[in-house]
Each structure stands twice: as structure tokens, then as C-alpha cells.
mmCIF file of the N, C-alpha and C atoms, coordinates in Angstrom:
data_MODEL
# 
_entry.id   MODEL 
# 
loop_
_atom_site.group_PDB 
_atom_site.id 
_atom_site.type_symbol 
_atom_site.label_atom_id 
_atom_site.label_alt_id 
_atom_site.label_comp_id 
_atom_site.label_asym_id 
_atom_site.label_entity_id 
_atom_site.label_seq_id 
_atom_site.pdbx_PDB_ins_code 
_atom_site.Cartn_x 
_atom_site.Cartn_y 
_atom_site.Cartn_z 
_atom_site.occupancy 
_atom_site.B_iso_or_equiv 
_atom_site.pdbx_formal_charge 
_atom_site.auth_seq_id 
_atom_site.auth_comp_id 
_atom_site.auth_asym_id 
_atom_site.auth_atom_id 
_atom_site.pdbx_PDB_model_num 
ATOM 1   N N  . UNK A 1 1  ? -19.434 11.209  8.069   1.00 0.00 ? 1  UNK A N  1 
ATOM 2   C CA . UNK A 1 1  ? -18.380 10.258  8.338   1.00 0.00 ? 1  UNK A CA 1 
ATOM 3   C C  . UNK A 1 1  ? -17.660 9.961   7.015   1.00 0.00 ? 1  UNK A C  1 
ATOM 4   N N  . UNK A 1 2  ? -16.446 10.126  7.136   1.00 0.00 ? 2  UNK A N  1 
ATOM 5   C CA . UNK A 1 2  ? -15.726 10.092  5.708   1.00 0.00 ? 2  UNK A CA 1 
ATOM 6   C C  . UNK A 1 2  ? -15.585 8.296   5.766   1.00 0.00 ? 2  UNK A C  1 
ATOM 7   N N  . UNK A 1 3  ? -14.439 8.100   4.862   1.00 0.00 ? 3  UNK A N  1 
ATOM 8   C CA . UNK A 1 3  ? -14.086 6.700   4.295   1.00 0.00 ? 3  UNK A CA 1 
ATOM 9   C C  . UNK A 1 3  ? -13.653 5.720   5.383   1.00 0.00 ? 3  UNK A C  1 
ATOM 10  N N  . UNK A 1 4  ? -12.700 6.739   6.217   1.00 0.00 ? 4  UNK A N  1 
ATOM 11  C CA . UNK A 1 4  ? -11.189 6.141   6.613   1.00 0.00 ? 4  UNK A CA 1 
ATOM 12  C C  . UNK A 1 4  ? -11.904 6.285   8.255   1.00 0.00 ? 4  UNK A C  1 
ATOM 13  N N  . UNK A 1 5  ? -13.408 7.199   8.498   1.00 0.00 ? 5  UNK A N  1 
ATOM 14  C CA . UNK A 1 5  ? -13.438 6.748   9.714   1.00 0.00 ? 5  UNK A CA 1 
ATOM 15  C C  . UNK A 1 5  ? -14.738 5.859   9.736   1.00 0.00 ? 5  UNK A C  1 
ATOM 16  N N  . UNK A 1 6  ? -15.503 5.594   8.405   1.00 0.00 ? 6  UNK A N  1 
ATOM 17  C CA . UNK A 1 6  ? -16.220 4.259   8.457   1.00 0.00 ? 6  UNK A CA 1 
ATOM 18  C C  . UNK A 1 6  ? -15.117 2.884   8.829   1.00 0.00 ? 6  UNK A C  1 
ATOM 19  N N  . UNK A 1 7  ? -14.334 2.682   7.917   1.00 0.00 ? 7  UNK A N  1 
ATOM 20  C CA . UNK A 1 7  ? -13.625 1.499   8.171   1.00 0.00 ? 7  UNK A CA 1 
ATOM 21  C C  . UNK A 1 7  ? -13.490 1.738   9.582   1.00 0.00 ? 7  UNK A C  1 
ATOM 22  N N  . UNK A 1 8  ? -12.767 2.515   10.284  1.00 0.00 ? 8  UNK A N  1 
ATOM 23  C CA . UNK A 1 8  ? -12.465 2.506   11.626  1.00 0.00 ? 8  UNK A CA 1 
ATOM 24  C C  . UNK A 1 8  ? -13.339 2.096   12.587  1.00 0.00 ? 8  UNK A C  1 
ATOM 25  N N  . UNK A 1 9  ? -14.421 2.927   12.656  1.00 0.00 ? 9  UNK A N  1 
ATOM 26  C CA . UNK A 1 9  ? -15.984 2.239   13.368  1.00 0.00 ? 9  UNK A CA 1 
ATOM 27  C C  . UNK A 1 9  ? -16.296 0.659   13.164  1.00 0.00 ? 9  UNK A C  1 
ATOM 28  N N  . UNK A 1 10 ? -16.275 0.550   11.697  1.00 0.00 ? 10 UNK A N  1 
ATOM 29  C CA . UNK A 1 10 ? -16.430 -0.919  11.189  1.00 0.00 ? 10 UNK A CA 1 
ATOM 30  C C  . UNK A 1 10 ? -15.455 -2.032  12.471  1.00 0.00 ? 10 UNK A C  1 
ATOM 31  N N  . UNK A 1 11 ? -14.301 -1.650  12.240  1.00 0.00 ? 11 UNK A N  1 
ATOM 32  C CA . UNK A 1 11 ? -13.170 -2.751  13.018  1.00 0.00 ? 11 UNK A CA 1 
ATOM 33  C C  . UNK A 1 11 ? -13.722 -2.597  14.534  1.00 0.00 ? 11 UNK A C  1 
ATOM 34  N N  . UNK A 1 12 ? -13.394 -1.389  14.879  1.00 0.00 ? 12 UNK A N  1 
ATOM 35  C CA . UNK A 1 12 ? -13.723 -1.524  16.195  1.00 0.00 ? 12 UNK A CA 1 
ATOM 36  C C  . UNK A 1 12 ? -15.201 -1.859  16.696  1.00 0.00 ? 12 UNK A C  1 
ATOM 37  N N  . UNK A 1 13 ? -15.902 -1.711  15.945  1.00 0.00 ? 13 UNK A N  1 
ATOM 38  C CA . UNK A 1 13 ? -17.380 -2.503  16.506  1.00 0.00 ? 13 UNK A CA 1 
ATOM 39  C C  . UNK A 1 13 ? -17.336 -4.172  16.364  1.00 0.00 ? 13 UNK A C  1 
ATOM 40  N N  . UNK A 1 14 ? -16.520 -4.398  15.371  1.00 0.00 ? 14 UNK A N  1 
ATOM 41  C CA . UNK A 1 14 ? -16.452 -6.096  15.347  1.00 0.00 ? 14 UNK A CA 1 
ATOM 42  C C  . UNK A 1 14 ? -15.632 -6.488  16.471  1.00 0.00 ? 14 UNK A C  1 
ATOM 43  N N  . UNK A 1 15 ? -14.513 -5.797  16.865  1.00 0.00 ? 15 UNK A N  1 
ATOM 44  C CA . UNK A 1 15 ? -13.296 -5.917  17.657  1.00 0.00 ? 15 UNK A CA 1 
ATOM 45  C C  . UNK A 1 15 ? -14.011 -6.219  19.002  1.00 0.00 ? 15 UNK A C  1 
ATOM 46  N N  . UNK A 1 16 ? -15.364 -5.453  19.127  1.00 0.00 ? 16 UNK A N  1 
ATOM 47  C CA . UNK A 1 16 ? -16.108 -4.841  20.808  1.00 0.00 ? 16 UNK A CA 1 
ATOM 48  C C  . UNK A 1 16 ? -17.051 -6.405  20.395  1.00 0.00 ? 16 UNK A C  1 
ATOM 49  N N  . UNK A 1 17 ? -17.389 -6.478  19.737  1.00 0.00 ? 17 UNK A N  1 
ATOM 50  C CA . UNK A 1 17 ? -18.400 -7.886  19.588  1.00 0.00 ? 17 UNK A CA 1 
ATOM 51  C C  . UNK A 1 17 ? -17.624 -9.378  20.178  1.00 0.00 ? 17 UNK A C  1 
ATOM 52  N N  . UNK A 1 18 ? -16.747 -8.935  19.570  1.00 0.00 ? 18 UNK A N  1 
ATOM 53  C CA . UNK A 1 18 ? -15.825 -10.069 19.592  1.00 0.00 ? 18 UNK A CA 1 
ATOM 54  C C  . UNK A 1 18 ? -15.210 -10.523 20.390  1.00 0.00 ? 18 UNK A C  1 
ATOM 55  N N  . UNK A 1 19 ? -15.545 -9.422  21.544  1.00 0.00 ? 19 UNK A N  1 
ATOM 56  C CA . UNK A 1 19 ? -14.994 -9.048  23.030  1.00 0.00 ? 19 UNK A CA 1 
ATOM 57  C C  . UNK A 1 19 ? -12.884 -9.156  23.133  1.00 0.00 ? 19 UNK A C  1 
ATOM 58  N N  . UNK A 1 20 ? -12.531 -8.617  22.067  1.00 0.00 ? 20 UNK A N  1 
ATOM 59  C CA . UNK A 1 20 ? -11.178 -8.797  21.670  1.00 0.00 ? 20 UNK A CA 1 
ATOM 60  C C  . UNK A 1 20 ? -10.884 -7.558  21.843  1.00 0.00 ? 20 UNK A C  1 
ATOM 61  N N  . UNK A 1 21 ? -9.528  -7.179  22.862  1.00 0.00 ? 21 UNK A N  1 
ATOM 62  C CA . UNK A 1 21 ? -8.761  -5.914  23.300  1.00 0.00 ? 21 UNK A CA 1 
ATOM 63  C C  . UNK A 1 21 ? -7.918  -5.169  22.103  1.00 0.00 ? 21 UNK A C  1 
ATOM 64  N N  . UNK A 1 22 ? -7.451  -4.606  22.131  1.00 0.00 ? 22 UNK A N  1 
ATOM 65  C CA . UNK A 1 22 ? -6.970  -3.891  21.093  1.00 0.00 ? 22 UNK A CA 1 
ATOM 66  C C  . UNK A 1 22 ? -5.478  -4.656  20.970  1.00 0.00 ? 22 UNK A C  1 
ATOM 67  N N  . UNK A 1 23 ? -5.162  -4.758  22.336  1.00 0.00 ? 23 UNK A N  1 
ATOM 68  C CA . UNK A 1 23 ? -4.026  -5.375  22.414  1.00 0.00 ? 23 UNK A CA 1 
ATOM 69  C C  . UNK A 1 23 ? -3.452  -6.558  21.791  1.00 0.00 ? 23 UNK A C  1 
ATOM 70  N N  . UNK A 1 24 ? -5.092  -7.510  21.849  1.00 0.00 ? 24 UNK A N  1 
ATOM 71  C CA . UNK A 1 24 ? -4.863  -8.689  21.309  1.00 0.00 ? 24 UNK A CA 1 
ATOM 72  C C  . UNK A 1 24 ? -4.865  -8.865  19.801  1.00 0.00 ? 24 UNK A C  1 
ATOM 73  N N  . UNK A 1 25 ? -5.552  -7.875  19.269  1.00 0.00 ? 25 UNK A N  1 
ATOM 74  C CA . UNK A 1 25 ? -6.024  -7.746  18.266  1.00 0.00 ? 25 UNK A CA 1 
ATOM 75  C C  . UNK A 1 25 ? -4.990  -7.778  17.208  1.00 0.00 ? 25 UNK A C  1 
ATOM 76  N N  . UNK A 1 26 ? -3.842  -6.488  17.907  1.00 0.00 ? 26 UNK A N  1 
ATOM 77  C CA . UNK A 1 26 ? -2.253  -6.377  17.316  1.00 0.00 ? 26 UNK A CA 1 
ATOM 78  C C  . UNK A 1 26 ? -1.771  -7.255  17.343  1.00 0.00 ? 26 UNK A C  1 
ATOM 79  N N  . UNK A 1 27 ? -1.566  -8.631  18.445  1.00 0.00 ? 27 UNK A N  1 
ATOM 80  C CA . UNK A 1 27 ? -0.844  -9.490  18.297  1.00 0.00 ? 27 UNK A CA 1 
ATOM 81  C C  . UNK A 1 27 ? -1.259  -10.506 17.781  1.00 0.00 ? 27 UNK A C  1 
ATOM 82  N N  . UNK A 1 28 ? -3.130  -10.801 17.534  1.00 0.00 ? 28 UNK A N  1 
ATOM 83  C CA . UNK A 1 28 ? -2.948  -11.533 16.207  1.00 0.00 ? 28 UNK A CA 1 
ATOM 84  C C  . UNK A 1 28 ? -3.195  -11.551 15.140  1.00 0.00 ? 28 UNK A C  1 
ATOM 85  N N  . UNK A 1 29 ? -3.298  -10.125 14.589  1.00 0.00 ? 29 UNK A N  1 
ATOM 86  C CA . UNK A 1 29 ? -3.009  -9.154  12.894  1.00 0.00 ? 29 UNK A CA 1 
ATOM 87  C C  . UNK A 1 29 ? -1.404  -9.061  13.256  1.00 0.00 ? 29 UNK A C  1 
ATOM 88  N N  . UNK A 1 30 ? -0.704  -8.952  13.866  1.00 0.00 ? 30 UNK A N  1 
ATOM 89  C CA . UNK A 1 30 ? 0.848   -8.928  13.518  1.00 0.00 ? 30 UNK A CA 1 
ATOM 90  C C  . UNK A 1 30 ? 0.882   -7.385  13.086  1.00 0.00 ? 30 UNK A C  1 
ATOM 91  N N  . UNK A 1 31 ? 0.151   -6.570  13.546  1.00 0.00 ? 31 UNK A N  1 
ATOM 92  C CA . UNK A 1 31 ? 0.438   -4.901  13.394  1.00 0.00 ? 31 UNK A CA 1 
ATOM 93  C C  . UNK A 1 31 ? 0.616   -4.067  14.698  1.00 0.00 ? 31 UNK A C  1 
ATOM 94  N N  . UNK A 1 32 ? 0.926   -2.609  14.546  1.00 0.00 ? 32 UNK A N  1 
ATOM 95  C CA . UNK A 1 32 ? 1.338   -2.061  15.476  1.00 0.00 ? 32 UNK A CA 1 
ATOM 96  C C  . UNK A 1 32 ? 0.475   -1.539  16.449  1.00 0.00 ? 32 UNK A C  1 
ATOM 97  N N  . UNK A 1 33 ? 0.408   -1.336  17.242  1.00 0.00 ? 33 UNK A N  1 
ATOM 98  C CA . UNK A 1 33 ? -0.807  -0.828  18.821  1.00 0.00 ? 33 UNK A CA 1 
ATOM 99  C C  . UNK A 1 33 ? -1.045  0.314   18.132  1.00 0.00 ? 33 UNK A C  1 
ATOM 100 N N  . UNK A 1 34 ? -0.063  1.342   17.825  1.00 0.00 ? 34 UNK A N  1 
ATOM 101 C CA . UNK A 1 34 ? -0.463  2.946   17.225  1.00 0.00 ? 34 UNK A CA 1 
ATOM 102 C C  . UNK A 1 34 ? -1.339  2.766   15.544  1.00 0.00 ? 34 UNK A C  1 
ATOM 103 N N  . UNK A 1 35 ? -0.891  1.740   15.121  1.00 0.00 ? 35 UNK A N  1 
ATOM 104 C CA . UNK A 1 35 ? -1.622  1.858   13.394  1.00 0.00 ? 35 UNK A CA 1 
ATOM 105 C C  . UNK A 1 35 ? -2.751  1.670   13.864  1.00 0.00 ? 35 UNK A C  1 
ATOM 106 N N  . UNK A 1 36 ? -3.054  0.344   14.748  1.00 0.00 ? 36 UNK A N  1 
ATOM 107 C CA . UNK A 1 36 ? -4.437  -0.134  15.063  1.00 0.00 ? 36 UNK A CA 1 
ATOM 108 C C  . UNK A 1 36 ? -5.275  1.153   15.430  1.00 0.00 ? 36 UNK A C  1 
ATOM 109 N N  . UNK A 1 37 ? -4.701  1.976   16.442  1.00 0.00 ? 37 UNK A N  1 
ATOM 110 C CA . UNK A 1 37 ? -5.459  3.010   17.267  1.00 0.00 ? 37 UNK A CA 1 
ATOM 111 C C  . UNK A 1 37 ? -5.914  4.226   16.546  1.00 0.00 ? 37 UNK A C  1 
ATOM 112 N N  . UNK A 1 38 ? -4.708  4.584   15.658  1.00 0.00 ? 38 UNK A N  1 
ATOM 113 C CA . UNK A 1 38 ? -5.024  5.283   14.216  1.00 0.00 ? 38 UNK A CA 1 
ATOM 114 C C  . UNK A 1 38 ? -6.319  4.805   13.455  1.00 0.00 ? 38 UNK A C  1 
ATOM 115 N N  . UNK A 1 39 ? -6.297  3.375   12.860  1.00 0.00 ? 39 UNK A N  1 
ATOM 116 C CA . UNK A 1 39 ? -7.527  2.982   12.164  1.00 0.00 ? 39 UNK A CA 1 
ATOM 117 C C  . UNK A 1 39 ? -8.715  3.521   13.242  1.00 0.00 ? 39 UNK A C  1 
ATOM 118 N N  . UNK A 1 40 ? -8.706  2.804   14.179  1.00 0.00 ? 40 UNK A N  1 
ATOM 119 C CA . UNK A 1 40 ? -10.272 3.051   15.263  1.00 0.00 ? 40 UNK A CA 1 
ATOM 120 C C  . UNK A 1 40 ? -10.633 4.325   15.173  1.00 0.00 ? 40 UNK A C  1 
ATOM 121 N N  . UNK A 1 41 ? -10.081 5.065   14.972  1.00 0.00 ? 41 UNK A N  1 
ATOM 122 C CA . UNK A 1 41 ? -10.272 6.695   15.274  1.00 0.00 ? 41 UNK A CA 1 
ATOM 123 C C  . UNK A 1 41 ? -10.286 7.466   14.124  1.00 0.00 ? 41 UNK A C  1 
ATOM 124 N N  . UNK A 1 42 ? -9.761  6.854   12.743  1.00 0.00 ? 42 UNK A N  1 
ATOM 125 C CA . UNK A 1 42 ? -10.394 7.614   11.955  1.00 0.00 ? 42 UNK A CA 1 
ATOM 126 C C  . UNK A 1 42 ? -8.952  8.228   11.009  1.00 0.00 ? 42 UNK A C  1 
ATOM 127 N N  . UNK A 1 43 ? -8.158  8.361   11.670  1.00 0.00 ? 43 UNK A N  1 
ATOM 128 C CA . UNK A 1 43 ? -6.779  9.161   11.728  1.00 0.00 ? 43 UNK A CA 1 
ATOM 129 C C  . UNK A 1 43 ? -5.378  8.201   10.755  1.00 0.00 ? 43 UNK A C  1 
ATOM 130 N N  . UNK A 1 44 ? -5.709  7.414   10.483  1.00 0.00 ? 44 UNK A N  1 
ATOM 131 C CA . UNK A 1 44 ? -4.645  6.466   9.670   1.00 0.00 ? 44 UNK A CA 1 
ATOM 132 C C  . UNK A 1 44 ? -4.926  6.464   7.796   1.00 0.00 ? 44 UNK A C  1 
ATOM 133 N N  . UNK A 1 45 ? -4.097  6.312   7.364   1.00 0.00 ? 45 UNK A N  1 
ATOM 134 C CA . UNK A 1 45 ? -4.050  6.386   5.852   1.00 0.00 ? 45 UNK A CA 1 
ATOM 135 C C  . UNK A 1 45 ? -3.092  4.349   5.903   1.00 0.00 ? 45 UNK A C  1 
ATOM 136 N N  . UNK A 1 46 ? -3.892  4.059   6.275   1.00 0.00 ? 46 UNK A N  1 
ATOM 137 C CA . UNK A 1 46 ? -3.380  2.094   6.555   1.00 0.00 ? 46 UNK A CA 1 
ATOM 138 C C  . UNK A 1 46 ? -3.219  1.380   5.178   1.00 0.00 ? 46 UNK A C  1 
ATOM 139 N N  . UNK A 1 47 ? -2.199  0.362   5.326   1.00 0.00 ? 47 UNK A N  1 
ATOM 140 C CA . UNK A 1 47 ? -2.028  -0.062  4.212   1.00 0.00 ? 47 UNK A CA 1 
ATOM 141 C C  . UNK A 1 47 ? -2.896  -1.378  3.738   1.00 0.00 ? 47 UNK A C  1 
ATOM 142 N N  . UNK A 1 48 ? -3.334  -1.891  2.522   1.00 0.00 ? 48 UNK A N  1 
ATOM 143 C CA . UNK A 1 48 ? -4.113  -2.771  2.338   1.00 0.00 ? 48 UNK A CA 1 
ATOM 144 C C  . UNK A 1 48 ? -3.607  -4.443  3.346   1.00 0.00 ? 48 UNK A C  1 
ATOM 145 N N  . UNK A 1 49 ? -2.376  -4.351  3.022   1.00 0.00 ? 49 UNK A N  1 
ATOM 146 C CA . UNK A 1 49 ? -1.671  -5.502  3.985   1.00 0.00 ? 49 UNK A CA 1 
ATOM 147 C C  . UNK A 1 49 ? -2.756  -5.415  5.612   1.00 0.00 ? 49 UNK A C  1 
ATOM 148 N N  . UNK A 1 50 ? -2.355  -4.084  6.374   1.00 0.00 ? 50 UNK A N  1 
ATOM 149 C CA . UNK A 1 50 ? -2.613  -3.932  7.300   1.00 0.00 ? 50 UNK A CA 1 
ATOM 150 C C  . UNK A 1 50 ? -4.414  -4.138  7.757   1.00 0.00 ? 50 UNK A C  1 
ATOM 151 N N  . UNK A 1 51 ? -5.308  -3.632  6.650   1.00 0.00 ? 51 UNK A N  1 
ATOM 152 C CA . UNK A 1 51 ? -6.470  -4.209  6.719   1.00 0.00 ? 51 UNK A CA 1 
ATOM 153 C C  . UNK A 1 51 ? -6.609  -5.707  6.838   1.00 0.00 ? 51 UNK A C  1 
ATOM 154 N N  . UNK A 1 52 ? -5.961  -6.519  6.037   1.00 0.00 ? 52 UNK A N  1 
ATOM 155 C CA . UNK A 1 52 ? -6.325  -7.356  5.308   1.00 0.00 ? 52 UNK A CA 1 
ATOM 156 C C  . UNK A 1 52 ? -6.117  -8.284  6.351   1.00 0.00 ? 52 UNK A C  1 
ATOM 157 N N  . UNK A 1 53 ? -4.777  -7.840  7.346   1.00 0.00 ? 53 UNK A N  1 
ATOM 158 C CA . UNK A 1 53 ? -4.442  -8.748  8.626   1.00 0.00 ? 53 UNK A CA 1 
ATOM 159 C C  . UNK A 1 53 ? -5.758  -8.578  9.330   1.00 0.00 ? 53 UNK A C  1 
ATOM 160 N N  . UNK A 1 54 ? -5.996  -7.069  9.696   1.00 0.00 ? 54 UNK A N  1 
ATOM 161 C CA . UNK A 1 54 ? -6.843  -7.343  10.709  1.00 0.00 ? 54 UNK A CA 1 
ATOM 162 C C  . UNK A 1 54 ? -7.957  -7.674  10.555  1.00 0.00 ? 54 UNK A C  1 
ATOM 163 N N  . UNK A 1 55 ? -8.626  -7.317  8.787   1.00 0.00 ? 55 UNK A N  1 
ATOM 164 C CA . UNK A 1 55 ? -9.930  -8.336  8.130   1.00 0.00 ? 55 UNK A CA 1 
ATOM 165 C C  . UNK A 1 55 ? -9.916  -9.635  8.635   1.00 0.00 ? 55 UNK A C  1 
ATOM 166 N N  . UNK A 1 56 ? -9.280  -10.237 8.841   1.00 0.00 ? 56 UNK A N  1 
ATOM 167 C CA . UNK A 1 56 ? -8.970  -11.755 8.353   1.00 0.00 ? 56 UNK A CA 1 
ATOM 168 C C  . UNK A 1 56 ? -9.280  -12.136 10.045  1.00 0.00 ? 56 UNK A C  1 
ATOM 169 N N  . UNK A 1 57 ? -8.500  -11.469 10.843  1.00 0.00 ? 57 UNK A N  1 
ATOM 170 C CA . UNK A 1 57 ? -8.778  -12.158 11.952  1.00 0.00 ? 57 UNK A CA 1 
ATOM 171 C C  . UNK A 1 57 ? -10.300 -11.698 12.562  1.00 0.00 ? 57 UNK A C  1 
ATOM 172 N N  . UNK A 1 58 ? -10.629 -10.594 12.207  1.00 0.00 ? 58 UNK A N  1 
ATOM 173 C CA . UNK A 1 58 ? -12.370 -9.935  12.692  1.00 0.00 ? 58 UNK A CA 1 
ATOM 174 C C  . UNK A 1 58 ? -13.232 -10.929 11.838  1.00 0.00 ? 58 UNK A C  1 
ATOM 175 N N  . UNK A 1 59 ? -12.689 -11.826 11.052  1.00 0.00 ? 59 UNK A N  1 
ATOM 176 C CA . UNK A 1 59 ? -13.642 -12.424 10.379  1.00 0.00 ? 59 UNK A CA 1 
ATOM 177 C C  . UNK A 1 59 ? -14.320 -11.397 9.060   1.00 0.00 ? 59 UNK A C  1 
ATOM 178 N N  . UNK A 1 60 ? -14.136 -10.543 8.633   1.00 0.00 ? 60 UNK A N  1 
ATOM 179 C CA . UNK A 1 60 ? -14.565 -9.269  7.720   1.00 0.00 ? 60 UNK A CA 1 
ATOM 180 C C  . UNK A 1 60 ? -13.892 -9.607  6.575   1.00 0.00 ? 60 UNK A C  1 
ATOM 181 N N  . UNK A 1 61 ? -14.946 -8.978  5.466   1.00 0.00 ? 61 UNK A N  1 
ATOM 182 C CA . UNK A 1 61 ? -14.517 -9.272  3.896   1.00 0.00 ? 61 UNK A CA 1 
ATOM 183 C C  . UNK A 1 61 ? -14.108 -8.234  3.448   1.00 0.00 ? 61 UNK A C  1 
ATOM 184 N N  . UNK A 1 62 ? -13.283 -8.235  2.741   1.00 0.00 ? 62 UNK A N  1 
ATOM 185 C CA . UNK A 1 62 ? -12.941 -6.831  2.442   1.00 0.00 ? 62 UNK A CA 1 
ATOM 186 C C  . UNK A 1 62 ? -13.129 -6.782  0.659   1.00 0.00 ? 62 UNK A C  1 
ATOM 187 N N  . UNK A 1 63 ? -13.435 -5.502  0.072   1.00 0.00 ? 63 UNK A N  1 
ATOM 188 C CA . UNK A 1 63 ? -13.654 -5.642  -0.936  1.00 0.00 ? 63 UNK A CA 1 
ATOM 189 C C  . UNK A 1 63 ? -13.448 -4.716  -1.646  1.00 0.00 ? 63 UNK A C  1 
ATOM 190 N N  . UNK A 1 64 ? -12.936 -4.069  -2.789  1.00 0.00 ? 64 UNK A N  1 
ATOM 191 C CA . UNK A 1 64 ? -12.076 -2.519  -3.258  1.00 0.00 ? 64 UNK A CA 1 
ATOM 192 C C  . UNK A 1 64 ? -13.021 -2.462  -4.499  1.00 0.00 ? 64 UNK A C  1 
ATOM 193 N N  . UNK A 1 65 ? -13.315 -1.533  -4.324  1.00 0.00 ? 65 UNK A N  1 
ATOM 194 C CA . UNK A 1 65 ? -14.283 -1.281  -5.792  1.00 0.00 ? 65 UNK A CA 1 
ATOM 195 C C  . UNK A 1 65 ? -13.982 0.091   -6.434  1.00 0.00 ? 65 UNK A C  1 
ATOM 196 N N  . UNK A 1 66 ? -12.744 0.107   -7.837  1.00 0.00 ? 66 UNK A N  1 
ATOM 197 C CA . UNK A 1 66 ? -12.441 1.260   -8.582  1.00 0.00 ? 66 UNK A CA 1 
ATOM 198 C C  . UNK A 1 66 ? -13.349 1.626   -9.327  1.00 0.00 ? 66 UNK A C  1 
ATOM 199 N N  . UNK A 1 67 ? -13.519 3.225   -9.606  1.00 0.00 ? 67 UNK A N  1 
ATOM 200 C CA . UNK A 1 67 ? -14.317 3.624   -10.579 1.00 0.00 ? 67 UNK A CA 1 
ATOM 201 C C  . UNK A 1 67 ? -13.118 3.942   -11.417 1.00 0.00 ? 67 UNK A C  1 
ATOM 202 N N  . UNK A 1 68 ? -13.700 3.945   -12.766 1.00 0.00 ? 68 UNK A N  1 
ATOM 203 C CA . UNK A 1 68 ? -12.947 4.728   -14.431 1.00 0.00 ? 68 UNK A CA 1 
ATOM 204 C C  . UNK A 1 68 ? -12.598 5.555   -13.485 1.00 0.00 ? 68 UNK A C  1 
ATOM 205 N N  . UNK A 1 69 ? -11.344 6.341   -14.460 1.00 0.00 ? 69 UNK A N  1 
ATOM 206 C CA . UNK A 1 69 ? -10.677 7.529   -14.301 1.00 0.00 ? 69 UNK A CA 1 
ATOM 207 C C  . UNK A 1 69 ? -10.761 7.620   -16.019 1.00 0.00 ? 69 UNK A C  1 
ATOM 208 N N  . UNK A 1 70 ? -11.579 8.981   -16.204 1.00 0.00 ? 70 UNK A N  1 
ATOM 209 C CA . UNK A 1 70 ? -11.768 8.738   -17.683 1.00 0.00 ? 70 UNK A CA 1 
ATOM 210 C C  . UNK A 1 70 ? -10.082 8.863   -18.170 1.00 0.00 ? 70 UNK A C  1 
ATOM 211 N N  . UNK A 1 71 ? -9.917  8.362   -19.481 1.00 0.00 ? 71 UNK A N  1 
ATOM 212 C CA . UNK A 1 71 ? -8.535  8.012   -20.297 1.00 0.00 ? 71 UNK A CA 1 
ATOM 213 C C  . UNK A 1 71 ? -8.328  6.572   -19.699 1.00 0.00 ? 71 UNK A C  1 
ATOM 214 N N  . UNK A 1 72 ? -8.643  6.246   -18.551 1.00 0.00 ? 72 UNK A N  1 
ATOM 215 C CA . UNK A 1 72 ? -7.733  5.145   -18.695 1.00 0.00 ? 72 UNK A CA 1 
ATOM 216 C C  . UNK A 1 72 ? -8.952  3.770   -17.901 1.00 0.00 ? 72 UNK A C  1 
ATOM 217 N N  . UNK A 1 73 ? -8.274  2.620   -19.207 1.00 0.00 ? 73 UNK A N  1 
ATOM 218 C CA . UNK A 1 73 ? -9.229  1.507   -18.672 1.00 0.00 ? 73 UNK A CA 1 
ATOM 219 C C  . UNK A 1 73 ? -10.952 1.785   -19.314 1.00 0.00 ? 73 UNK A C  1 
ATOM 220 N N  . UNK A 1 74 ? -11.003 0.987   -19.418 1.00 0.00 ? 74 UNK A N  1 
ATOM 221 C CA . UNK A 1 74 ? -12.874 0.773   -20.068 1.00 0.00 ? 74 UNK A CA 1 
ATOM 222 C C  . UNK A 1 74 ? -14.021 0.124   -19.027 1.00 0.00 ? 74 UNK A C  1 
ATOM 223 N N  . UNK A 1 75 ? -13.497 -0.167  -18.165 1.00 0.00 ? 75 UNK A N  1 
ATOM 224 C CA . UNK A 1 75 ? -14.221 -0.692  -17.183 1.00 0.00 ? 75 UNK A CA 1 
ATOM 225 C C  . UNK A 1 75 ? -14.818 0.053   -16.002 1.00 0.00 ? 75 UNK A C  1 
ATOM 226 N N  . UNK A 1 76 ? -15.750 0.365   -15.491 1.00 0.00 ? 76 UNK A N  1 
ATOM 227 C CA . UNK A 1 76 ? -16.543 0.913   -14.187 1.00 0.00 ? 76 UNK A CA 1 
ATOM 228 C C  . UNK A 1 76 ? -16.739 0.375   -13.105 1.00 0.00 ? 76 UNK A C  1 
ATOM 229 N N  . UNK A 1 77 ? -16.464 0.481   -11.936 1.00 0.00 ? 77 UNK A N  1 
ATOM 230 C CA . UNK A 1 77 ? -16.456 -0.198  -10.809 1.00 0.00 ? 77 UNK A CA 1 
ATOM 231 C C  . UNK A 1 77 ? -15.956 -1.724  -10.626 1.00 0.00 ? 77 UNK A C  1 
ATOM 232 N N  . UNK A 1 78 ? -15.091 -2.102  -11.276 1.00 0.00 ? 78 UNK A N  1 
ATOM 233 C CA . UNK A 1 78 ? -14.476 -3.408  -11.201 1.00 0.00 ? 78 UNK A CA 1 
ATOM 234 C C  . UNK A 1 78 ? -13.642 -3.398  -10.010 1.00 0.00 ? 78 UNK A C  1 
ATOM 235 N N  . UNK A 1 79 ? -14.432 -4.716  -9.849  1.00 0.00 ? 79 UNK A N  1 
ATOM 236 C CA . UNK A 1 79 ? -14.039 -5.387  -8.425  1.00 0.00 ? 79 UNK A CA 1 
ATOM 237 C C  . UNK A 1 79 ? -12.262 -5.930  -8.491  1.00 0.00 ? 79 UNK A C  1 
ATOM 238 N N  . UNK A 1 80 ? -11.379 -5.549  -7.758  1.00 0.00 ? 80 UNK A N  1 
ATOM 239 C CA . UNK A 1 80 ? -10.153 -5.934  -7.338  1.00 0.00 ? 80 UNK A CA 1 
ATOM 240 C C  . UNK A 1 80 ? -9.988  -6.538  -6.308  1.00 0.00 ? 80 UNK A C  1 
ATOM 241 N N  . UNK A 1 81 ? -10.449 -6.739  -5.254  1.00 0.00 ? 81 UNK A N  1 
ATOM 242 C CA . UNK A 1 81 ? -10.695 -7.625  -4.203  1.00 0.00 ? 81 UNK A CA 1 
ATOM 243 C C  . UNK A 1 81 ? -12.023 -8.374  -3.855  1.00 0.00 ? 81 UNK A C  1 
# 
């Protein structure tokens, strides 16, 4: 399971807990029925905005953790969210 279809599993198992439709879900993250359906499935390249709506209403933390890219920055896994 790559990155983009953990997150996806992630939402939609909270979404199924939560007993919340997909439908509803869009209208109260304020995103689109197709981005949403994209995330669930694995298939979306989503924007942090677009998580962050639908984090917020699943109740989910979200959290970005960069590694170095050697040359640049001195720091290892620093937390940005």
C-alpha cells in the first residue's frame, strides 16, 4: 500500500465509523464528490487544504514530517504540521 492509498483507507474508515456518506462528507469539508472519491481509492495527488478540510471534520490529526534533502537545511525529520 503506497502513501496516497494509506491516507485514503485512513479517511474512509473514519468516514464508515462515523457513519457519514461521502456525500455529506463533501458538503461539510467544502470539497468536491470526485476529489473525495479520488482520495478513498487511492487515485488523487490532493491538496494539503483539501486534507486538512476533511481532517478537521473526521476529527483526524494530520501531521507532515520532511526528511533532509542533503544540500539543503540541517535539520531531519522536522515536523511542519
Amino acid at each position: 500500500m503506497n502513501a496516497k492509498q494509506h491516507i485514503g483507507h485512513i479517511i474512509q474508515e473514519r468516514r464508515t465509523q462515523m457513519r457519514i456518506t461521502q456525500e455529506q462528507l463533501v458538503e461539510m469539508a467544502q470539497v468536491g464528490i470526485n476529489t473525495l472519491y479520488k482520495i478513498e481509492k487511492g487515485d488523487a495527488n490532493p491538496t494539503l487544504s483539501s486534507l486538512e478540510k476533511i481532517a478537521d471534520v473526521l476529527g483526524l490529526e494530520m501531521t507532515l514530517r520532511v526528511k533532509e534533502i542533503p544540500g539543503i537545511g540541517n535539520e531531519t525529520g522536522k515536523d511542519l504540521l
